[in-house]
C-alpha positions in Angstrom: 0.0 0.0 0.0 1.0 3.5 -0.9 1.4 6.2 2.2 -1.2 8.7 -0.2 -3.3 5.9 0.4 -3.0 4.6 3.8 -2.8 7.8 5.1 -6.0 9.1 3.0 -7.9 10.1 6.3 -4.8 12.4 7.2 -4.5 15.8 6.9 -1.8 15.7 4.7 -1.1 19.6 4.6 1.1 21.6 5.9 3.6 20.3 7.9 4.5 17.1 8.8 6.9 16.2 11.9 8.8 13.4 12.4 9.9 11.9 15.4 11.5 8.7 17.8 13.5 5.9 16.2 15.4 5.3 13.6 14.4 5.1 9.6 12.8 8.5 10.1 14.5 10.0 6.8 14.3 6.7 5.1 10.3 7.3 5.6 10.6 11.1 4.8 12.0 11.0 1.3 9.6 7.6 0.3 6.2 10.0 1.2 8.4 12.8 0.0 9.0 11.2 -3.6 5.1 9.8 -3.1 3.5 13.2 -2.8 5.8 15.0 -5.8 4.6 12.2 -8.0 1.4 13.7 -7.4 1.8 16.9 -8.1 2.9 18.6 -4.8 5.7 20.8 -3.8 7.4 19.3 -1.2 10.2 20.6 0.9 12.4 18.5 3.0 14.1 20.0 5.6 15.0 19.9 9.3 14.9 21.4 13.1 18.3 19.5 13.9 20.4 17.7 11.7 19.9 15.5 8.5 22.3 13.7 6.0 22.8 15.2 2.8 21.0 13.4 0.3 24.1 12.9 -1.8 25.5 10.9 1.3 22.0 8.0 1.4 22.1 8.5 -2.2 18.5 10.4 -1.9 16.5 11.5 -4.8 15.2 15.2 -5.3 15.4 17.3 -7.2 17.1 20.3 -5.7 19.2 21.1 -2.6 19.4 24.7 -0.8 22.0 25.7 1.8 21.0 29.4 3.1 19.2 31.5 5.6 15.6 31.3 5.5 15.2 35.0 3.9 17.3 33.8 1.0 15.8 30.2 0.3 12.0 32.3 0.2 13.9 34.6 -2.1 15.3 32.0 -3.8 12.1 29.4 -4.4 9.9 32.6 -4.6 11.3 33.4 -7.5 11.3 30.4 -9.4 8.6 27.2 -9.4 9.6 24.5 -6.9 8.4 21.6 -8.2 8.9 18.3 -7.0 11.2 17.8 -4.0 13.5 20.3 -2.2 15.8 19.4 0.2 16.8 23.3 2.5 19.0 23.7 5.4 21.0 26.4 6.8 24.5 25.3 6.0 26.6 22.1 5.7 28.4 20.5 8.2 31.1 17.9 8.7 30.5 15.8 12.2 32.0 12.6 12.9 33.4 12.3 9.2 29.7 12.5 8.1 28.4 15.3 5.6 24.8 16.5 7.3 22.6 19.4 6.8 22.2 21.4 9.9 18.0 22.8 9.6 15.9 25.7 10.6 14.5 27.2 14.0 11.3 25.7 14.3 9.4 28.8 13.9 11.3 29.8 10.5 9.3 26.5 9.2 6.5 28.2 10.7 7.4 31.0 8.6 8.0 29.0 5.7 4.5 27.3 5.8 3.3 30.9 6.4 4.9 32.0 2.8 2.7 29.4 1.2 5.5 28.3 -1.4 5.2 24.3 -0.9 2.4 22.0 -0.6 3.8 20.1 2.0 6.7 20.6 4.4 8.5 17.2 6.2 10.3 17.9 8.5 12.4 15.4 10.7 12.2 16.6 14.4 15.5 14.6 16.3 17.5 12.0 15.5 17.9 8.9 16.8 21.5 7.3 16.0 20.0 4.6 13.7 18.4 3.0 17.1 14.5 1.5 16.7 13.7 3.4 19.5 14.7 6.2 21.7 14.3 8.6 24.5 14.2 12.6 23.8 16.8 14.9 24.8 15.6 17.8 26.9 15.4 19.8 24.4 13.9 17.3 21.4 11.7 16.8 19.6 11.8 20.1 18.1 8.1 20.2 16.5 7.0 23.8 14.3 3.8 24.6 16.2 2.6 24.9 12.7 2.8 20.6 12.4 -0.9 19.0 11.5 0.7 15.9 12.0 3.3 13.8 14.1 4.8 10.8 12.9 6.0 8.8 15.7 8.8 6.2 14.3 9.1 3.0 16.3 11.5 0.0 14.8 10.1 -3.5 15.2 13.5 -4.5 15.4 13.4 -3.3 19.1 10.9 -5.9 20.3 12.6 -8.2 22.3 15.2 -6.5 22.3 17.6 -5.7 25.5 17.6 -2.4 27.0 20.8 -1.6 26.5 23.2 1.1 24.3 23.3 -1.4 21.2 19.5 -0.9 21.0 18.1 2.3 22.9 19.3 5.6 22.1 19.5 7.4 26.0 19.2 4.4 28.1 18.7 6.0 31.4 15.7 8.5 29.9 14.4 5.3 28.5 14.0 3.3 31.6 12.5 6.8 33.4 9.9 6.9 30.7 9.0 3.1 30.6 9.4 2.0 33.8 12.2 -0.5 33.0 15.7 -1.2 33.7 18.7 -1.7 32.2 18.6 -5.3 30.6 15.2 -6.1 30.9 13.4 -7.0 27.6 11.0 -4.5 25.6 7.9 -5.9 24.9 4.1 -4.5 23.6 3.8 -3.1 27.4 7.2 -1.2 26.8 6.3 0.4 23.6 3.1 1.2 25.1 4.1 3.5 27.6 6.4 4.6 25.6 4.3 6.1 23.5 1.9 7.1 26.2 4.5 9.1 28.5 4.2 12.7 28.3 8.0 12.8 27.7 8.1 9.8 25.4 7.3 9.6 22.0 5.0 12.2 21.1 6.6 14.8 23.3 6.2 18.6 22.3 3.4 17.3 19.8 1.0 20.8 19.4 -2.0 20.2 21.1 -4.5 20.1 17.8 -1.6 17.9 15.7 -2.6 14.4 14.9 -0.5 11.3 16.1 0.3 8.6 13.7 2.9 5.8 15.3 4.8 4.4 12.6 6.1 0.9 13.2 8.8 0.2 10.6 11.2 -2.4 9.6 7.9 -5.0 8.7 10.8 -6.5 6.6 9.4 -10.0 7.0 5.9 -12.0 7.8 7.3 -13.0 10.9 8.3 -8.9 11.8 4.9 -8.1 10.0 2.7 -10.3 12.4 4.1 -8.9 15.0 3.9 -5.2 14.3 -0.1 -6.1 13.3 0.0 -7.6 17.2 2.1 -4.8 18.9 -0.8 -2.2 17.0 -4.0 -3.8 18.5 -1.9 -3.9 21.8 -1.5 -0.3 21.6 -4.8 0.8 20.4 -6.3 -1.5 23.4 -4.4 0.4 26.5 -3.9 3.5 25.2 -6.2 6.5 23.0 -3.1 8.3 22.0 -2.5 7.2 18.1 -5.1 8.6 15.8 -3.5 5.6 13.4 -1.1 2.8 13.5 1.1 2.2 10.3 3.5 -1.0 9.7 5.8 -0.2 7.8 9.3 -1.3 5.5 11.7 0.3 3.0 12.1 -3.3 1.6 10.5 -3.3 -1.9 8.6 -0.3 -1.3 8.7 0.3 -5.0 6.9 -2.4 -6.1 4.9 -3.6 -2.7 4.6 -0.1 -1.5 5.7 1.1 1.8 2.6 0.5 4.4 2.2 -3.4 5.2 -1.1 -2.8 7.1 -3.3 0.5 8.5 -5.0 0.2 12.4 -7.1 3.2 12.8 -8.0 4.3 16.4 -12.1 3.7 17.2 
């Protein structure tokens, strides 16, 4: 199934936010490329740091590095079709080439300007973990989000809680109620997602919540993702929808394995 489709009872416009573990970008540019096939605008962009897309071999169609003045000076000027990739400027950390993003309210101003049809925006980063604690400071959402895309990897059930596996251990166990070395499980995610300070942290009050649950690379990790949604759906009313989701032959299968809506 296609996100356009899946996601159909969404509101797809303006900005989307994307939070919690890791695939986030991997997700970003398949809706991204989704939504330009259709016609949109579409800017990709961040409020901390991204790769550049030359680095994950990414397709778009253009990339800016500049103030925010300059890229509505910029774009204004011309049509921006398809998908853009903006930042302020380019960074090297750790040997890697990233994009360092905007202040949250210069996307506000961005969606404001009414240049794009859509505006992704990824919202912390998570180390390439499946799941994650925020920072004090994280997620950074635009109050101007409709929608927050929670990203959980299935890979993480049964799991240990440990550094190989959970990005800010001790916040982690705070959040969940676990301890170091104990095993995540449904009841783990769960609260996870329910904290205050967990997944959906710093969501805007009228934004819709939308849990991804990626890596459905297999039946096996399928099942279980389809078992882990009813379990969260049954203890908790915080998702307004549950996808399951894979990067695996997106292009032909398309990237949603299954939808669970919230009653």
């Amino acid at each position: 199934m296609t996100f356009l489709n899946a996601l159909k009872n969404i509101h797809l416009r303006p900005v989307l936010s994307f939070t919690g573990g890791g695939g986030k970008s991997t997700l970003i540019y398949l809706l991204a490329r989704e939504l330009a096939d259709s016609g949109s605008a579409v800017l990709v962009t961040t409020t901390t740091m991204i790769y550049h897309p030359e680095v994950k071999n990414r397709i778009c169609d253009r990339v800016v590095i500049s103030s925010i003045e300059k890229l509505l000076t910029q774009i204004a000027a011309g049509t921006p079709g398809g998908i853009t990739v903006a930042a302020r400027k380019e960074i090297e950390q750790g040997g890697e080439h990233k994009l360092k993003g905007f202040l949250p309210e210069e996307i506000d101003n961005l969606y404001s300007a009414d240049i794009f049809d859509i505006i992704l925006v990824e919202a912390d980063g998570a180390k390439h973990l499946p799941v994650k604690a925020p920072g004090i400071h994280e997620p950074v959402i635009p109050l101007s989000t409709s929608s927050v895309f929670g990203v959980i990897g299935l890979d993480a059930l049964g799991a240990v809680i440990d550094e190989e596996h959970v990005f800010r251990v001790k916040e982690f166990c705070s959040l969940t109620g676990k301890h170091p070395g104990e095993i995540i499980d449904n009841r783990t995610i769960t609260s996870l997602v329910q904290s205050k300070t967990g997944l959906f942290k710093n969501t805007p009050a009228a934004a819709q919540r939308v849990i991804m649950l990626h890596k459905a690379d297999t039946k096996e990790r399928t099942e279980q993702g389809q078992k882990t949604a009813e379990y969260i759906l049954k203890e908790t009313d915080v998702p307004d929808m549950i996808l399951i989701t894979s990067s695996r032959n997106s292009e032909t299968e398309g990237p949603v394995r299954a939808v669970h809506y919230a009653e």
